[in-house]
SEMARMI-633754 format. One record per residue (C-alpha): residue in one letter; x, y, z. Coordinates in steps of 0.25 Angstrom, whole numbers, plus 5000, padded with zeros to 4 digits. Layout:
<gubas>
 residu east north   up
      a    X     Y    Z
...
</gubas>
This chain:
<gubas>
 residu east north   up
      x 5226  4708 5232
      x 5238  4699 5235
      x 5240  4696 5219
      x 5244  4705 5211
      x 5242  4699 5197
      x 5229  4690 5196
      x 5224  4682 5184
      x 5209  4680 5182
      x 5203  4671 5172
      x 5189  4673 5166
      x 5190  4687 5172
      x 5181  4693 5159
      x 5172  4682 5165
      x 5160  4687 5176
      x 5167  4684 5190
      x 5183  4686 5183
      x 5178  4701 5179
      x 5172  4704 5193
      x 5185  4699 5199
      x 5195  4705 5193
      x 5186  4718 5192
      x 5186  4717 5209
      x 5201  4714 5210
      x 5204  4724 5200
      x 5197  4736 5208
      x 5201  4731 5221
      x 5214  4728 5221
      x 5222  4738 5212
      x 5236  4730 5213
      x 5229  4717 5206
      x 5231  4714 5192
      x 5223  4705 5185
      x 5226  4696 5173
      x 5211  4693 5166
      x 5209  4683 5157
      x 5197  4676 5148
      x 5195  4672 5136
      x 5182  4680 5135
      x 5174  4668 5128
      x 5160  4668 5123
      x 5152  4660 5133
      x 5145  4671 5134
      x 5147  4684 5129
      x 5161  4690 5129
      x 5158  4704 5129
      x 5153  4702 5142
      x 5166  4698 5146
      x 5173  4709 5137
      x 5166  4719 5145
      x 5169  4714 5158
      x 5185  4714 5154
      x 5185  4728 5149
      x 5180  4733 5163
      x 5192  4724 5169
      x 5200  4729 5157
      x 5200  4743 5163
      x 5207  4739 5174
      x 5223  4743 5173
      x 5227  4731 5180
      x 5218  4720 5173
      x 5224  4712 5163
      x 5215  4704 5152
      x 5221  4692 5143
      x 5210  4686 5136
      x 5215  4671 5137
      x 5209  4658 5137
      x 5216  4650 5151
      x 5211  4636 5144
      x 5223  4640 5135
      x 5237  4635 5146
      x 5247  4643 5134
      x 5241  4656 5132
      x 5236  4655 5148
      x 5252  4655 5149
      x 5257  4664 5140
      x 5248  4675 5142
      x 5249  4675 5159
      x 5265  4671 5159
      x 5268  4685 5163
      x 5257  4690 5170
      x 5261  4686 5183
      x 5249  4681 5192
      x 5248  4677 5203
      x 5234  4673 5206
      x 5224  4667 5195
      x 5209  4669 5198
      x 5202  4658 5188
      x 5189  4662 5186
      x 5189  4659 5170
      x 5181  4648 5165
      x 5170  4640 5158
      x 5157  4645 5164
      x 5143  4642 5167
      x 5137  4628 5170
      x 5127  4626 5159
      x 5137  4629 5147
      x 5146  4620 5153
      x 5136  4609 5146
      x 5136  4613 5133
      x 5152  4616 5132
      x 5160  4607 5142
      x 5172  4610 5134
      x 5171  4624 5137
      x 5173  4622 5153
      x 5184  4610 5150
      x 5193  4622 5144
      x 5190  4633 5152
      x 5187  4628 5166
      x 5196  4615 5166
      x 5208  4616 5156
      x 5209  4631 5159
      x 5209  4632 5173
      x 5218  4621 5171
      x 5226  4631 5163
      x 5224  4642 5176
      x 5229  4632 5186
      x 5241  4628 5177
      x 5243  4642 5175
      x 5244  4645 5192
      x 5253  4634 5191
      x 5263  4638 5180
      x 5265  4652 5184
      x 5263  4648 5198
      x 5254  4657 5203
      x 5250  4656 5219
      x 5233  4655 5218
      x 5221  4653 5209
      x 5208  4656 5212
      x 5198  4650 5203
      x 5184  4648 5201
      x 5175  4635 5203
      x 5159  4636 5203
      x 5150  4632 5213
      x 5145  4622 5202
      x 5155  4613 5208
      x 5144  4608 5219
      x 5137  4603 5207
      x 5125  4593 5213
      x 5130  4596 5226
      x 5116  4595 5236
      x 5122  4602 5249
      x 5121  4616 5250
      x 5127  4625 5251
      x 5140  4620 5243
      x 5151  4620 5253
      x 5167  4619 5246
      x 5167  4606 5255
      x 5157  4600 5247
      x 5160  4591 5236
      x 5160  4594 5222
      x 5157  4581 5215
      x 5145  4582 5206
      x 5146  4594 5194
      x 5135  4595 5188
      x 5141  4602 5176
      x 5154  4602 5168
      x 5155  4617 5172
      x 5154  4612 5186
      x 5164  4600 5185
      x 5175  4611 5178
      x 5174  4617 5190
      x 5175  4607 5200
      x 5190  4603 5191
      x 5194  4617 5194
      x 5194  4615 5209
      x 5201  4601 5207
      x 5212  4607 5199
      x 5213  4618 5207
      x 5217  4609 5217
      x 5225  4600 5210
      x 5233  4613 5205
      x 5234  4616 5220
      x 5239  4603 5225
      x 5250  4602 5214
      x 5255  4616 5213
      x 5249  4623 5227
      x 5242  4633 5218
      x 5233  4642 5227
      x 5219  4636 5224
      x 5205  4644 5225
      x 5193  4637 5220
      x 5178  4646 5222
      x 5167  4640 5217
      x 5157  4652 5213
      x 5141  4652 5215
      x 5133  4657 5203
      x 5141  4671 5203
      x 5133  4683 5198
      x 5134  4699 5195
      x 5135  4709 5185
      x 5144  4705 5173
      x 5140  4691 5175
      x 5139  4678 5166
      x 5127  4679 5156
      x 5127  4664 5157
      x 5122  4665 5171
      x 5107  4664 5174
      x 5107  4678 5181
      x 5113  4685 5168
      x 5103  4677 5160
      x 5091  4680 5169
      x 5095  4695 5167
      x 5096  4696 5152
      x 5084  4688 5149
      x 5075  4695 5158
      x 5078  4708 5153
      x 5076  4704 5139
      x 5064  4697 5143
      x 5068  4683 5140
      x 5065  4670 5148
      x 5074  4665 5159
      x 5077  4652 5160
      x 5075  4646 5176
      x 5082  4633 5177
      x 5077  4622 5186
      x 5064  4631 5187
      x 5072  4640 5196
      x 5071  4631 5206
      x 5089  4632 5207
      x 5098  4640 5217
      x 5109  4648 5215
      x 5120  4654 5226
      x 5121  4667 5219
      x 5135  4674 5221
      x 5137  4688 5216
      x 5150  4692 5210
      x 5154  4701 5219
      x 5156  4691 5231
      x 5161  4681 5220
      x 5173  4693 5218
      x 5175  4694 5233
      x 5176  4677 5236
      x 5188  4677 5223
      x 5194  4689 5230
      x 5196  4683 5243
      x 5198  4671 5237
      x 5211  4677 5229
      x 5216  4687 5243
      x 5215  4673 5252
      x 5223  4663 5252
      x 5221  4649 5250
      x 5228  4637 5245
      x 5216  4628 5239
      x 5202  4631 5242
      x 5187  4631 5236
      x 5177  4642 5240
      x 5161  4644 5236
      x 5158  4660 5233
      x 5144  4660 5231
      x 5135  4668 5240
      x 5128  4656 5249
      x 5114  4660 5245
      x 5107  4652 5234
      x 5096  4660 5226
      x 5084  4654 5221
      x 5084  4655 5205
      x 5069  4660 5204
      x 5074  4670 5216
      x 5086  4674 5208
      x 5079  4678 5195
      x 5069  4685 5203
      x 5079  4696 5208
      x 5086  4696 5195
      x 5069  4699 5189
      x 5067  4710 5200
      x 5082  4716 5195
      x 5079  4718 5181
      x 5063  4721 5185
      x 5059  4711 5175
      x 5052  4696 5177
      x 5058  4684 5170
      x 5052  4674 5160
      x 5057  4660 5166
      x 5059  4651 5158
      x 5059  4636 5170
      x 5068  4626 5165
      x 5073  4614 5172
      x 5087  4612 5179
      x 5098  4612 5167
      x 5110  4603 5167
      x 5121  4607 5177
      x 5114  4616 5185
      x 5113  4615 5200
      x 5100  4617 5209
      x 5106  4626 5220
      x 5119  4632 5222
      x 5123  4638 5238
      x 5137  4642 5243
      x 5144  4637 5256
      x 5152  4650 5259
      x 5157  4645 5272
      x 5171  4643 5268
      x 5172  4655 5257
      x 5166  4665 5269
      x 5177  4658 5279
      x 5188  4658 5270
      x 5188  4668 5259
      x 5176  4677 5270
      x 5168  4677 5256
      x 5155  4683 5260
      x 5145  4687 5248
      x 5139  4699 5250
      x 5128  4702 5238
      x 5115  4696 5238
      x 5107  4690 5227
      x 5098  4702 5225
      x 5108  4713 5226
      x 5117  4703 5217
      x 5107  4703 5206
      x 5101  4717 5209
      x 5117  4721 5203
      x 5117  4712 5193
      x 5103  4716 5187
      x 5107  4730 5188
      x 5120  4727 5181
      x 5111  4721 5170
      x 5101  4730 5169
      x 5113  4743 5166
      x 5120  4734 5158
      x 5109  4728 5150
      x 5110  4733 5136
      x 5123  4727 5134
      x 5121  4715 5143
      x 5110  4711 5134
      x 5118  4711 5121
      x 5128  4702 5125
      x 5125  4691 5134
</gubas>
């Protein structure tokens, strides 16, 4: 690892935790400043738990921060030195981003706002940050190529996004900040999000609850598990580019109904399904071009939907007596 001193936002957060855990046991001269400011969206113990596995590591250091706050953004890295910023904090999840916009307004706009500013000020040579495969929005070509454009969000979270990749280049352009935007396909794995259908799928089965299938399950998703998510930020951070945009998603859409099936044969339990119509912001099909990520940043994703869920569900089921408490 070329950087010796690494900051990483969200990094209590799902993909932030498996990051920092995978450079953390990798490379042995990097040192990682975390931060997050553990809120509530869902529940922070999860979060919690997941910083005190990273907490155990010698060269990990936490500062529970809000970055939508420029000052104490400021004042609390002035003298940590770093020399790469990996974004990944924000506002999450599509739905929620139509009950409370001012949620994604703070996190996803002024604060990475606040991170870009921030590589500015101290100058600090590369970001890497997160954008979403929501970006294609109402897009009808498949599969979503980087090329393609990105007009027509179908969601604010979605919209928030798409700014990033703007003022990511703007920030560029003006100040010659290394630039890398990677816009991530449904990402999924053990200590995930317990807003995402998978988690929810899991927890209601098992406690014989109904599940709720949208559009009748007649929706598509390009799976990516978190493991080759980890691997595409990796060589994303060891290669070097001035300004670019790369898909990490997996390039091959599962069917919702097939998708639930698996998750059902995992936990050896069928699910009640409760068929709904499509809900607002949501996307039919979602499919990865990986043509450039494979030529550029040789990103290759290498677990499959079953095994992927088959070490989730396994994950669940040894974890379940806490899991279920909390989320």
């Amino acid at each position: 690892m070329k950087y010796n001193n690494i900051l990483v936002t969200g990094s209590a957060g799902f993909i932030g935790f498996h990051l920092c855990k995978k450079i953390l046991d990798k490379y042995k001269d990097a040192n990682i400043i975390g931060i997050d400011n553990l809120n509530d969206y869902y529940n922070p113990l999860l979060k919690e738990k997941r910083n005190e596995i990273l907490k155990k590591y010698e060269n990990y250091n936490f500062i529970k921060l809000d970055f939508s706050e420029y000052d104490k953004l400021v004042e609390n890295l002035n003298d940590k030195n770093v020399d790469l910023i990996v974004h990944l904090g924000a506002q999450a999840g599509v739905r929620y981003s139509l009950e409370n916009p001012w949620a994604y307004e703070k996190s996803n706009l002024l604060g990475t706002l606040n991170i870009f500013e921030l590589a500015r000020r101290f100058d600090i040579e590369k970001v890497v940050y997160a954008s979403s495969s929501s970006v294609y929005g109402g897009n009808k070509k498949v599969p979503f190529s980087e090329d393609d454009k990105v007009d027509n969000p179908v969601s604010l979270y979605a919209a928030t996004k798409k700014s990033n990749e703007l003022m990511a280049h703007t920030y560029h352009h003006l100040y010659g900040t290394k630039m890398v935007g990677l816009r991530f396909f449904t990402v999924y794995g053990e200590w995930g999000r317990p807003d995402m259908a998978y988690f929810k799928f899991a927890k209601n089965i098992l406690l014989g609850n109904p599940i709720d299938v949208y559009n009748y399950g007649n929706m598509e998703r390009d799976f990516t598990y978190i493991s080759d998510i980890v691997d595409g930020i990796l060589s994303s951070i060891e290669k070097d580019f001035d300004f670019e945009v790369f898909n990490l998603g997996n390039s091959k859409p599962v069917k919702l109904m097939y998708f639930i099936e698996l998750i059902e044969k995992y936990l050896n339990k069928e699910a009640e399904k409760n068929f709904l119509p499509m809900q607002d912001g949501d996307v039919l099909r979602t499919y990865a071009d990986l043509n450039k990520s494979s030529k550029l940043l040789n990103y290759n994703p290498k677990v499959s939907i079953e095994e992927g869920l088959k070490r989730f569900c396994n994950w669940f089921l040894e974890n379940r007596e806490w899991l279920l408490r909390i989320i």
